[in-house]
C-alpha distance (Angstrom), angle and dihedral (degrees) to the residues before:
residue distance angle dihedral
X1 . . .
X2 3.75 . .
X3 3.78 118.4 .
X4 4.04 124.1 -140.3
X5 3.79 86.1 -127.7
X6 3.90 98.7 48.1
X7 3.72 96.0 39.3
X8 4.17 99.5 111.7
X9 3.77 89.5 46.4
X10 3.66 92.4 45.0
X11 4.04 99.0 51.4
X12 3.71 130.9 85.7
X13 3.60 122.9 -78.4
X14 3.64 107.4 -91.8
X15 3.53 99.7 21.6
X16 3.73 135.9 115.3
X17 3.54 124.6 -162.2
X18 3.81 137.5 -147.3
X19 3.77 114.9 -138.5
X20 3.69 133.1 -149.1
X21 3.78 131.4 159.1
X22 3.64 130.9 -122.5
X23 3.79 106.3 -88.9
X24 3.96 126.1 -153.1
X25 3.19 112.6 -128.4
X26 3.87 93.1 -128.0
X27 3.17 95.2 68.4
X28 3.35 113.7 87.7
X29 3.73 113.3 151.0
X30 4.07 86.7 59.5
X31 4.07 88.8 47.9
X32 3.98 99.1 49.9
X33 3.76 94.8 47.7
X34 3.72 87.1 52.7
X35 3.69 83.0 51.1
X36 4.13 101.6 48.3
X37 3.45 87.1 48.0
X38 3.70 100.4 54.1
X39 3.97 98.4 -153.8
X40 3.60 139.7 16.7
X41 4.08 109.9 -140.2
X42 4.29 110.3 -141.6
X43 3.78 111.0 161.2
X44 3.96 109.1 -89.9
X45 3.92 84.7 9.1
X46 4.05 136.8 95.7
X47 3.76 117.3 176.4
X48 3.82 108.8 -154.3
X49 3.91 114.5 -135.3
X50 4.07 124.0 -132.8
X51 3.58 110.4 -75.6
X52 3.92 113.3 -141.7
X53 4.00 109.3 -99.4
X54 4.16 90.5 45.8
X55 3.78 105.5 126.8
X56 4.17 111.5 -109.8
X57 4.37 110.1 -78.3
X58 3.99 93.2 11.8
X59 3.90 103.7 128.6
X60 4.10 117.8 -163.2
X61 4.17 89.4 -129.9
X62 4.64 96.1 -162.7
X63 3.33 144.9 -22.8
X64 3.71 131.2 177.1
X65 3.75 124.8 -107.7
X66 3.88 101.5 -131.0
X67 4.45 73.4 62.1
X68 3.48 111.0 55.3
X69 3.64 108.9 68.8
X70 4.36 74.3 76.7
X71 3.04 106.4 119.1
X72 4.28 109.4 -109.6
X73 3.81 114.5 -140.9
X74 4.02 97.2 -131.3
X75 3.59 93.6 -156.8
X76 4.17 107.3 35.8
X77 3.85 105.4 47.3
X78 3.78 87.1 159.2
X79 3.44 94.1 56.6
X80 3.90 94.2 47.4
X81 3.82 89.6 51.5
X82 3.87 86.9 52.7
X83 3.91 92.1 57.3
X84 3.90 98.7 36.4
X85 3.86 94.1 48.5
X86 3.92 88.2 78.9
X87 3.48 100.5 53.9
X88 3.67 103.2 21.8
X89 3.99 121.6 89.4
X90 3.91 124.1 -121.7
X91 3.58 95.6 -86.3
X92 3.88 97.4 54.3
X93 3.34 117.5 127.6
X94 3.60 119.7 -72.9
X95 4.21 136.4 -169.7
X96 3.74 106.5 -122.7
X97 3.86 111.4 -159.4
X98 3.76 109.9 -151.7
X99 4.15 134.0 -133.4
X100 3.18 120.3 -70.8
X101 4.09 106.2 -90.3
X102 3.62 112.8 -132.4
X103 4.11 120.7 -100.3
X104 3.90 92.5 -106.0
X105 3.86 94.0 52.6
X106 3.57 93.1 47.5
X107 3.96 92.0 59.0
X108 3.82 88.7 53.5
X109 3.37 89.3 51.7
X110 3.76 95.4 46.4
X111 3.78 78.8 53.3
X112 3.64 103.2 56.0
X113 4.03 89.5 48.7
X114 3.72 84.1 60.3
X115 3.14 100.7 42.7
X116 4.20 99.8 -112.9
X117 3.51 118.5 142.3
X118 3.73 113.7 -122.6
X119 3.73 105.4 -122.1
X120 3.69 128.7 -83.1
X121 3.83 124.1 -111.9
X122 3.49 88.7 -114.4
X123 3.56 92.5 53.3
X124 3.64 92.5 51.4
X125 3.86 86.6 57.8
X126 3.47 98.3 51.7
X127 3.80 88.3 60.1
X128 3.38 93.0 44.2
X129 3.99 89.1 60.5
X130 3.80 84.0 43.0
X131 3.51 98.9 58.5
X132 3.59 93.7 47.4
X133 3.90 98.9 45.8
X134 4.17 78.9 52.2
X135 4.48 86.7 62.0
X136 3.96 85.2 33.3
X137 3.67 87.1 68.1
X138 3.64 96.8 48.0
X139 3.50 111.6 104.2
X140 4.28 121.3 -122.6
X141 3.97 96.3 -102.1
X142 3.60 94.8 50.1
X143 3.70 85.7 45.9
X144 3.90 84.9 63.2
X145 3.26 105.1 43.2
X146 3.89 94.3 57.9
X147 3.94 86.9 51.7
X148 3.91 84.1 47.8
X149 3.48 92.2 55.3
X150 3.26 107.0 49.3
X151 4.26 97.9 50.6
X152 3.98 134.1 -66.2
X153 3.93 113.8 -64.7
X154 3.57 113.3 -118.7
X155 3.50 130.5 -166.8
X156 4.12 119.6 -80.0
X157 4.20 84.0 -166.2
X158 3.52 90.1 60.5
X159 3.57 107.4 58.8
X160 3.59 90.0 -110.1
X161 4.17 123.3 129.1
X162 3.69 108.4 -95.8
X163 4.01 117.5 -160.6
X164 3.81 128.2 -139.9
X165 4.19 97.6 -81.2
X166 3.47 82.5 49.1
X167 3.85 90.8 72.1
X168 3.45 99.5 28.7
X169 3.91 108.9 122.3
X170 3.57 113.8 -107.9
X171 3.91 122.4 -137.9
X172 3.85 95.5 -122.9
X173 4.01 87.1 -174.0
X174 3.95 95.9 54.4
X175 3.67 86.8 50.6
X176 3.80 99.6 50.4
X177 3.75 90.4 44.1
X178 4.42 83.0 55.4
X179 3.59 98.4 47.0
X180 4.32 85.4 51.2
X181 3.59 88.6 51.9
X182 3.98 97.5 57.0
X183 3.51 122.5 -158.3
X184 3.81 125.1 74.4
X185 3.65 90.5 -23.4
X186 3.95 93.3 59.6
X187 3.91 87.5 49.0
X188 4.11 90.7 42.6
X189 3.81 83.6 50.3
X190 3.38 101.5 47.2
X191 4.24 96.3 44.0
X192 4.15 83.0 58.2
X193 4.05 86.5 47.7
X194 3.45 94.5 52.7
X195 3.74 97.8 52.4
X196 3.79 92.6 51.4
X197 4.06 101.3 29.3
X198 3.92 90.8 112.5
X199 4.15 92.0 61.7
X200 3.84 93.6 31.5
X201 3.41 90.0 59.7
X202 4.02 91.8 55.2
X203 3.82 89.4 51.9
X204 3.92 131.2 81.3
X205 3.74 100.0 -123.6
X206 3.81 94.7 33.0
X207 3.34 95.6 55.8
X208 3.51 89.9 63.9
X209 3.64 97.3 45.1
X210 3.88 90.6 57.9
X211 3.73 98.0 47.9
X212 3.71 85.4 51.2
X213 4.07 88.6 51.2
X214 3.60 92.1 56.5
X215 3.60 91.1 62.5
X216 3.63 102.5 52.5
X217 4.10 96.0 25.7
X218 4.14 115.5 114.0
X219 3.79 119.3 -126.7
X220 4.22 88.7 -90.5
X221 4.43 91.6 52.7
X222 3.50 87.7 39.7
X223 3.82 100.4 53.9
X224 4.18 84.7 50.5
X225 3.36 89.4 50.6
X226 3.34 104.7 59.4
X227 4.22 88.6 34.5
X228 3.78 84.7 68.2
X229 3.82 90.5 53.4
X230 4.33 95.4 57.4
X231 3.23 117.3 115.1
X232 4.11 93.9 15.5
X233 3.76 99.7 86.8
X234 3.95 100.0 108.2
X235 3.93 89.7 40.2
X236 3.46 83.4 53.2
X237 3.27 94.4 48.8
X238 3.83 96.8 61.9
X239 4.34 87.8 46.7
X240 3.35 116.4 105.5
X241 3.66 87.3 -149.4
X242 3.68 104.6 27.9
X243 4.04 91.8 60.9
X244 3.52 80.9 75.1
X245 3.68 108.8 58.8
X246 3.70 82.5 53.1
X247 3.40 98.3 51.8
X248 3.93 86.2 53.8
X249 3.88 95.0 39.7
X250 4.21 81.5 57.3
X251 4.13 90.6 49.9
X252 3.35 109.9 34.5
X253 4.25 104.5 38.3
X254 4.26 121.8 58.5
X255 3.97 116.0 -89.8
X256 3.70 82.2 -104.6
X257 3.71 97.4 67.5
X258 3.70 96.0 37.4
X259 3.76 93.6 50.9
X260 3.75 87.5 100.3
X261 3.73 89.7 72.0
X262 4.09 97.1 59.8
X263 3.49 90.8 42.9
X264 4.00 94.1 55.7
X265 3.94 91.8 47.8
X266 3.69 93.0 47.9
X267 3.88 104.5 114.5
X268 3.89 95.0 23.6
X269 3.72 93.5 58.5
X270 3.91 93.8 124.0
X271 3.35 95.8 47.7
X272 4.01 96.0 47.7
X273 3.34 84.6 49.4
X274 3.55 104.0 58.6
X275 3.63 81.6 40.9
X276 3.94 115.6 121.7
X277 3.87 89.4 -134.4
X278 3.59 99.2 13.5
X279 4.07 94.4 72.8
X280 3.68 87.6 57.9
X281 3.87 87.9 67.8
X282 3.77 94.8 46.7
X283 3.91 88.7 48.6
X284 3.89 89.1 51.7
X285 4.15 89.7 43.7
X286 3.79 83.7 49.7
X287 3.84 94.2 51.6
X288 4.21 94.2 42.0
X289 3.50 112.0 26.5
X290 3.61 105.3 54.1
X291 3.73 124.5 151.3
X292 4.20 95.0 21.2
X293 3.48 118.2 127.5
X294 3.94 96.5 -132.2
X295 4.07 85.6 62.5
X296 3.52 90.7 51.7
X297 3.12 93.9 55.2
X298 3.95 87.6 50.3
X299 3.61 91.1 51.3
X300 3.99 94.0 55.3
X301 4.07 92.7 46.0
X302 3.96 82.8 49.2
X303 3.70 102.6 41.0
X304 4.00 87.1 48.8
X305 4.11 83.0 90.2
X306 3.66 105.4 29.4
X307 3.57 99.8 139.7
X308 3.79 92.1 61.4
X309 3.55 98.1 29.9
X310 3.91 79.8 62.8
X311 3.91 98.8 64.3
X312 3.74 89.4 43.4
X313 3.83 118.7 112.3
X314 3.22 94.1 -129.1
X315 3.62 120.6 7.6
X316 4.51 81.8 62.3
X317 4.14 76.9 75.1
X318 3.87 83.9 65.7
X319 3.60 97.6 49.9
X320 3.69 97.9 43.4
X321 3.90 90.3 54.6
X322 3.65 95.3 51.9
X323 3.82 85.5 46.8
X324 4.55 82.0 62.2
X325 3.48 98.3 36.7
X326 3.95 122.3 32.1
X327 3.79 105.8 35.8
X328 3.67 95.5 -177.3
X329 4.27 90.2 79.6
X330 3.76 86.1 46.1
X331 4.08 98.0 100.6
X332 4.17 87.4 40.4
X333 4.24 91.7 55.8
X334 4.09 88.6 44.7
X335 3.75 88.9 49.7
X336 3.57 90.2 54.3
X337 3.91 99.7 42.8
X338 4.08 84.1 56.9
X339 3.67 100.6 54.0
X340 4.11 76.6 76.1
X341 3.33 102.8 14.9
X342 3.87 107.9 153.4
X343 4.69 83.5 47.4
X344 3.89 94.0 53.2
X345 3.54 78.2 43.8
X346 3.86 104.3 57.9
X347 4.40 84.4 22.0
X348 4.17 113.0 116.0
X349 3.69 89.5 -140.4
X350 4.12 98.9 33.0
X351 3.64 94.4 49.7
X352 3.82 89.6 71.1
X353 3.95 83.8 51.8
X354 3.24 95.5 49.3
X355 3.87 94.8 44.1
X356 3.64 85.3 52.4
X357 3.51 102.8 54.4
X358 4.25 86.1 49.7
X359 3.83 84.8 55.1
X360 3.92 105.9 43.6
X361 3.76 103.6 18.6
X362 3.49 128.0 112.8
X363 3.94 119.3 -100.8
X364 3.21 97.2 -108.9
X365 4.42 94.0 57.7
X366 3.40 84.9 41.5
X367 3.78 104.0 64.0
X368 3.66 83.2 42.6
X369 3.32 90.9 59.3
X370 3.73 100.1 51.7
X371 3.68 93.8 42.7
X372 3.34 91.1 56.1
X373 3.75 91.8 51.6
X374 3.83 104.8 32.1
X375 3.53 95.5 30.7
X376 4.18 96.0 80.4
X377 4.09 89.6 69.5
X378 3.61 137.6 -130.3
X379 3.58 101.6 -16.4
X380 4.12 94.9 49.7
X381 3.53 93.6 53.0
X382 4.12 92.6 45.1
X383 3.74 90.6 51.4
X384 4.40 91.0 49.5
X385 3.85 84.0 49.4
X386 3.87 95.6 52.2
X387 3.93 93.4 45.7
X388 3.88 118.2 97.0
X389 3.97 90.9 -138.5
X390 4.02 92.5 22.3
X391 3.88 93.8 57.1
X392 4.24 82.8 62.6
X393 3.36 99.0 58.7
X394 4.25 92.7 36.2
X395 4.15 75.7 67.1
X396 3.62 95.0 47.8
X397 3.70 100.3 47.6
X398 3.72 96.7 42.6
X399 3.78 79.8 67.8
X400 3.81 93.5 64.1
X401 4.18 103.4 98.7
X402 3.58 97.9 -119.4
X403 4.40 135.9 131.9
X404 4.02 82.3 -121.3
X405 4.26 96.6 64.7
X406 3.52 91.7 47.0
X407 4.24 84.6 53.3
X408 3.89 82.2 44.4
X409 3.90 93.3 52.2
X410 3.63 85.2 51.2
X411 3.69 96.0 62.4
X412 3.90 100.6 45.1
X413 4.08 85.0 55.9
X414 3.45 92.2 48.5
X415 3.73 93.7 47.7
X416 3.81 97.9 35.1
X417 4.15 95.3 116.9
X418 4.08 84.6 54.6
X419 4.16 97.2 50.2
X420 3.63 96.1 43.6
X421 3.60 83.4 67.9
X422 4.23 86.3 70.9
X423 3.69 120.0 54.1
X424 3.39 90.7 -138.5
X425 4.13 86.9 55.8
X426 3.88 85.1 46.3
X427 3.69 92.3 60.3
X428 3.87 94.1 42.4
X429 3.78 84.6 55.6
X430 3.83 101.2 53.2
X431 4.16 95.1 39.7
X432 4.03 86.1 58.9
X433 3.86 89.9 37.8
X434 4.20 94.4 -115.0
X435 3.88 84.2 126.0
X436 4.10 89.2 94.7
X437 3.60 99.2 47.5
X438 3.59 92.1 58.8
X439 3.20 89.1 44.8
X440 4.32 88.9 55.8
């Protein structure tokens, strides 16, 4: 192979060559000055221009100099190649066709022959919004029957093959306005919902639209609803939007047919928990699905780390709502908050806990909570008062009926000058009304 940079050492004794490099087809403004100008003079070097005849992107690469006072057949290059390839060497000049240009670029360049102006990119968004006002307009049932036609959707969340319809955006505003109309419409509507529920749940719109389908959907719609959602819980989980349609699967259907959603966070419970959106589901499970075995067994798995799960910013959510709601794991959550008692305490996240336990606890936890936290005197109960998070709980526990909060009470107006030095200790002082003795 013959190098650019080697080429005068490399040719024939004698002989002179003229030089041109290998053009891309593409690029065309480079090419037809080449063209207008004829030649391009380097010493030693002539480049020969594109004779008329030469089909579109070919480029004539060399040619000698003792050669090109031959005369060049302008219309039957094919022909001349034919003849010279006898007598010329292997670096004679040679027609190159080029690749194949793709459909699209040939109608631009059909257009620039004839002097059309390819269209604008505004242009090309004003069809754009065209073409989707024109599936805008189509109504829900004929919607479905294209996506019939062409094969069954399946699932692009499930690993599975989806086709074309399958992807094919879905007006989420045509279909809410059919499923408020009733009829054949609703039922239209809800057939398309159902074969896409598991990627309209992912989306921002979508979700929406399923929620809503859940509340109007019969007992047959429903069931294929929620049949779309197996095996998507965790995923859903993670989904901004998706968390959502759970949430409403969990409130709006019977514990029986949202038993699938326990089941698929059993094992993962921690981490769902301490899951921005994922302790939103447990809270709703908490609130619906009381007294089935599959959240008991939930509650155990959870409950397995409730002292950290209390100082969590978001798995504490958890906690407090099983504090309200299932009683039975009061006494288990208290003994947990007092293994650190006076942290949870003073804790941004465990205060709530703690709070919590003072509001929905039995008696019996909650005198042991304020004994524990009262019962250390003066000091103790200055300290909760002076603590951004403490001061909250100080307000909750003086609540508890007990000889120690009136002691407590004691202390704060005695030391009421002192705390309205902290805003905290202001705000302490105005929720039990101490504001306007200072003030004396």
């Amino acid at each position: 192979m013959v190098c650019a940079s080697n080429l005068a050492s490399a040719l024939p004794a004698g002989s002179q060559m003229a030089w041109m490099p290998p053009m891309s087809p593409a690029d065309r403004s480079e090419k037809d000055q080449w063209a207008v100008s004829g030649s391009w003079q380097t010493p030693g070097y002539q480049v020969l221009g594109l004779p008329q005849g030469v089909p579109d992107g070919c480029a004539l690469q060399m040619a000698p100099l003792h050669l090109l006072s031959m005369p060049v057949a302008m219309c039957d290059v094919v022909t001349q190649q034919q003849q010279q390839a006898a007598t010329w060497p292997f670096y004679a000049a040679s027609v190159q066709e080029p690749p194949s240009v793709p459909s699209s670029l040939q109608t631009l360049e059909e257009q620039e022959h004839q002097g059309m102006q390819p269209p604008s990119t505004s242009a090309k968004r004003r069809q754009r919004r065209q073409r989707a006002a024109e599936r805008r307009t189509q109504v829900p049932g004929q919607l479905v029957e294209s996506c019939a036609a062409n094969s069954e959707l399946s699932s692009p969340r499930g690993g599975l093959a989806s086709n074309d319809c399958a992807e094919t955006p879905v007006d989420c505003a045509a279909l809410t306005r059919a499923l408020e109309a009733g009829g054949e419409e609703r039922e239209a509507a809800l057939a398309m919902i159902c074969r896409n529920v598991d990627r309209l749940a992912f989306e921002r719109e979508g979700c929406r639209l399923v929620q809503e389908a859940f509340q109007l959907a019969d007992s047959t719609s429903t069931g294929a609803l929620v049949g779309g959602l197996h095996g998507h819980v965790l995923e859903a989980v993670d989904s901004q939007h998706a968390n959502y349609v759970i949430q409403a699967v969990v409130t709006a259907l019977p514990t029986a047919m949202s038993s699938f959603v326990v089941k698929e966070i059993l094992g993962s419970v921690t981490e769902v928990a301490r899951h921005r959106f994922g302790c939103r589901i447990l809270c709703r499970l908490v609130e619906h699905s009381g007294g089935s075995d599959d959240l008991a067994a939930l509650c155990e798995e959870l409950l397995a780390e409730a002292g950290a799960h209390c100082q969590h910013p978001f798995a504490h959510y958890v906690i407090e709502c099983i504090l309200e709601h299932l009683p039975e794991y009061g006494e288990r959550i208290v003994r947990a908050l007092r293994a650190d008692l006076w942290g949870n305490a003073r804790h941004r996240s465990g205060s709530h806990v703690v709070e919590a336990a003072l509001a929905y606890g039995s008696e019996a936890d909650r005198h042991a909570l304020a004994l524990q936290l009262l019962g250390s005197g003066r000091d103790a109960v200055l300290s909760l008062a002076q603590s951004q998070y403490g001061s909250f709980v100080l307000r909750a526990v003086l609540q508890v009926p007990c000889d120690l909060s009136e002691e407590a009470f004691g202390y704060l107006h005695q030391a009421a000058l002192l705390l309205e030095g902290a805003k905290c200790g202001q705000r302490l002082l105005e929720d039990l009304g101490l504001r306007a003795v200072v003030a004396k």
